[in-house]
Each structure stands twice: as C-alpha cells, then as structure tokens.
C-alpha positions as CSV (number, residue, x, y, z in Angstrom):
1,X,-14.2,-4.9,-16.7
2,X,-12.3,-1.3,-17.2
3,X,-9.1,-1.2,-16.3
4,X,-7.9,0.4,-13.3
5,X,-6.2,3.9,-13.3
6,X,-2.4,3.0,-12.8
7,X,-2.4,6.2,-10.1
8,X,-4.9,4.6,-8.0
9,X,-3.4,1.7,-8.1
10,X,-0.2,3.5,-6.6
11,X,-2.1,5.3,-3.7
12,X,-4.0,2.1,-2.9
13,X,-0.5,0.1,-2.7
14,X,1.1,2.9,-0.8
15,X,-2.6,2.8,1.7
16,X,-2.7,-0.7,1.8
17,X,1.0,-0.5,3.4
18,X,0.8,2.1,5.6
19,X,-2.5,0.8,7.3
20,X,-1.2,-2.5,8.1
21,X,2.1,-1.1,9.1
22,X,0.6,1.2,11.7
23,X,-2.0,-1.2,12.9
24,X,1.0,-3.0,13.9
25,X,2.4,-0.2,15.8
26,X,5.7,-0.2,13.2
27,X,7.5,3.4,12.5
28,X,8.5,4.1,8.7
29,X,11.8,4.6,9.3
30,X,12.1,1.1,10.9
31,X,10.0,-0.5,8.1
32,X,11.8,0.7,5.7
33,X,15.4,0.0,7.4
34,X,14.2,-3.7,7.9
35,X,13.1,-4.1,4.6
36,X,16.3,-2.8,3.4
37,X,14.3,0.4,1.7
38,X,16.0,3.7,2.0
39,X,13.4,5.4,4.0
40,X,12.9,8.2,1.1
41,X,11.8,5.6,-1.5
42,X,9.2,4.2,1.1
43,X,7.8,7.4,2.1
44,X,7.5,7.9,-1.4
45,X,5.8,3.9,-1.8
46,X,3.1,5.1,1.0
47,X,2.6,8.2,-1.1
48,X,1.8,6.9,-3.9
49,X,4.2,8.5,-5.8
50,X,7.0,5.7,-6.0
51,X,6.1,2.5,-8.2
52,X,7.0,-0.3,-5.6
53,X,8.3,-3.4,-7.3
54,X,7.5,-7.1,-6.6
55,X,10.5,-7.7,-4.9
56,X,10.3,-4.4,-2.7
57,X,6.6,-5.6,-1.7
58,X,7.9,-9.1,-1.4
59,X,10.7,-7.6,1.0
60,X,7.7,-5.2,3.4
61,X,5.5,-8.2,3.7
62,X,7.5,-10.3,6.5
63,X,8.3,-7.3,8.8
64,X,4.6,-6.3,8.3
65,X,4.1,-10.4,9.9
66,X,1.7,-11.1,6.7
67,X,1.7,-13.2,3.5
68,X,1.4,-12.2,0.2
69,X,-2.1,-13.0,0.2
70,X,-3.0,-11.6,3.1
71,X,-2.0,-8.4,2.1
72,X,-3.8,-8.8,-1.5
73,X,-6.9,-9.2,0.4
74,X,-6.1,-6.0,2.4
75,X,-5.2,-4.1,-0.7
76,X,-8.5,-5.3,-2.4
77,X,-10.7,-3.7,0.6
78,X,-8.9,-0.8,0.7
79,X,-9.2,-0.4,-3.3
80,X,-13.0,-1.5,-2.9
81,X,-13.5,1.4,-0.4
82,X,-11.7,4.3,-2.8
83,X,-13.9,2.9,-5.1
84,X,-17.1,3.5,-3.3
85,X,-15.9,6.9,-2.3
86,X,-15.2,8.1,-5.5
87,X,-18.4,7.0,-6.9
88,X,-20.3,8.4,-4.0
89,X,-18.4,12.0,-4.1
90,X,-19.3,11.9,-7.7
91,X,-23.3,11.7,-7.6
92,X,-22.9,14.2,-4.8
C-alpha cells in the first residue's frame, strides 16, 4: 500500500471537519470557542494548513455530537472521494 501524502491527509482532516460541522448547522467561531480552539488555529485545521493534534480532534468531536469512530468513517469517505477525483482529473 503507498503511503498517503501527509498534505492530503491535512485537507481531508480539515474537509472531514468542516462537513460534519456544517451539516450540523454549527458556525466556526462557536466550534472552535467550544472546543476551546482559538478560532485562527481552527480556520487554519479546516484549511488544511494547521496539523490538528489528537487531543484537539479528541476535543471537536463532542460538539460535532460524534464518536471517534464515527468521524474516522466520515474521514475515510471523504479521503476515498479525493481519491477518485484525483485519479479521474488525471486520465482526463
């Protein structure tokens, strides 16, 4: 299995976070002030540009209302999905 690029795995963790938080009808600024975040550092965790920590996960997951393995199986669609694109935009 080749390993994954550690970018992607970023902007999937930032995606993953940001879809369930807005399918939940949550604002940033109150996910992040919940989760004790400063609201910078999780714009920058939905970016992709900010490496989010267990712990900092650990502390999104209950104001998101999901489990840790809820959201690993949302995070492996999402990363399934940029997958498929990417090899799709390629051969095209």
């Amino acid at each position: 299995m080749k390993p994954i690029d550690p970018k992607l795995i970023l902007q999937t963790l930032g995606q993953t976070i940001v879809a369930l938080r807005k399918s939940r009808g949550i604002a940033q600024d109150r996910l992040a002030h919940d989760a004790v975040i400063e609201r910078a550092h999780m714009s920058g965790i939905e970016r992709g540009k900010f490496n989010a920590g267990f712990a900092t996960v650990y502390r999104v997951l209950p104001v998101l209302g999901v489990t840790l393995s809820q959201f690993a199986v949302e995070f492996d669609r999402i990363l399934r999905q940029r997958n498929r694109n990417r090899k799709h935009n390629k051969v095209n």
